[in-house]
C-alpha positions, 0 to 999 in steps of 0.5 A: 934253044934253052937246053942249048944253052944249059951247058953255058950256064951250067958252070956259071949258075949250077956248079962250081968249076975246078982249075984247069977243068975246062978242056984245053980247045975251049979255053978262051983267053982272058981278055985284058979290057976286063974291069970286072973279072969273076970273083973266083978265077976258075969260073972266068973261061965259063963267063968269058964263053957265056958272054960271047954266045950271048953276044953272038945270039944277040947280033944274029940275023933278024930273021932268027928273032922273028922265028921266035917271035912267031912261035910265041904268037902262034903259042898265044893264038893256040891258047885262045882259041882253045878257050874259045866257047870253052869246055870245064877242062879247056878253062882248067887246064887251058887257062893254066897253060895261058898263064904260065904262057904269059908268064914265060914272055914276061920273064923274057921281054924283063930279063933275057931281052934287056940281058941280051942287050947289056952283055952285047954293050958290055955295060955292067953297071957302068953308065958312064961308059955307055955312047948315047945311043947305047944308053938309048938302045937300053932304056931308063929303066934297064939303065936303073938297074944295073947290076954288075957283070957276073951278076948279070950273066947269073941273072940270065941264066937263071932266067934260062931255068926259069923258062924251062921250068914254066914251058915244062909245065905248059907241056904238062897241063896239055898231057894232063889235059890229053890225058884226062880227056882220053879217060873221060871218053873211055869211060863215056864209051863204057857207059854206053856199052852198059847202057845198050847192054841193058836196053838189049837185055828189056828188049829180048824180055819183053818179046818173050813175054808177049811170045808166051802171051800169045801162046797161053791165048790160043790154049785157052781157046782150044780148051772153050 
């Protein structure tokens, strides 16, 4: 979902467009009702395209958002149980991962959440254009804080990156942790082997001590 919407941020957070660099079948045309086009012309089209996508994510069906929801729960529920009667590795690695986890969500209910809903009311830092229930979808504190509209969509698609990195590093951890493991019982496996080794090696000198033993016994007895 993040790397779907990587190419509309691409050019509204990353880069800065050149005239006539977007493709004559994507260009959408300026809308008159603007009040608070882009500072820089050129990078209008990609706003104007990042908001309708923003837009239509936000007014898709709900079974779309209860797929999500239920991702970040099943996410929370795999953590905890690895914590649960944890080894030192699931507490480092793990516990790690939880926060980074619990950061993610952090960054999406404060910023894509409440983003979602300013760009699909349109209202970039004008509440005295908002309906009632508007202002009410949004709340007091989205409502505070309001900032304008490239603002906005550049705060949202920094908040995209942001999810990419802390989920990257979620999925780093529990390699590191795979990883770690794998060599901590590769090296358990080659201690045993060495200890089985040695255990052969008593075992084969002791029978040959008492061999001898035996042996040298029933000499002397010959010799009396």
């Amino acid at each position: 979902m993040l790397f779907s919407i990587f190419p509309y941020d691409y050019y509204v957070l990353w880069a800065t467009p050149q005239s006539g660099s977007l493709p004559a079948t994507a260009l959408l045309q300026l809308n008159a009702t603007i009040t608070q086009p882009a500072s820089e012309p050129a990078r209008e089209p990609y706003l104007q395209l990042l908001e309708s996508h923003l837009r239509f994510l936000h007014q898709s069906p709900p079974i779309v958002s209860r797929i999500l929801h239920m991702m970040i729960g099943t996410g929370f529920l795999g953590l905890l149980l690895k914590l649960y009667k944890p080894s030192e590795a699931n507490m480092l690695f793990d516990g790690a991962s939880l926060v980074l986890w619990v950061c993610a969500v952090a960054v999406y209910v404060s910023n894509i959440v409440k983003g979602l809903r300013i760009v699909s009311t349109g209202a970039y830092g004008d509440v005295s254009a908002l309906t009632e229930a508007e202002k009410e979808e949004l709340g007091e504190t989205a409502l505070q804080h309001l900032v304008g509209r490239e603002d906005s969509l550049k705060v949202m698609a920094a908040s995209n990156t942001i999810l990419a990195l802390v989920l990257m590093g979620v999925l780093v951890l529990q390699a590191g942790q795979w990883y770690a493991q794998r060599k901590e019982a590769q090296e358990v496996e080659a201690m045993d082997k060495v200890a089985k080794e040695k255990d052969r090696r008593r075992s084969e000198g002791g029978s040959g001590r008492s061999v001898e033993g035996v042996k040298g016994g029933g000499e002397g007895k010959k010799r009396q």
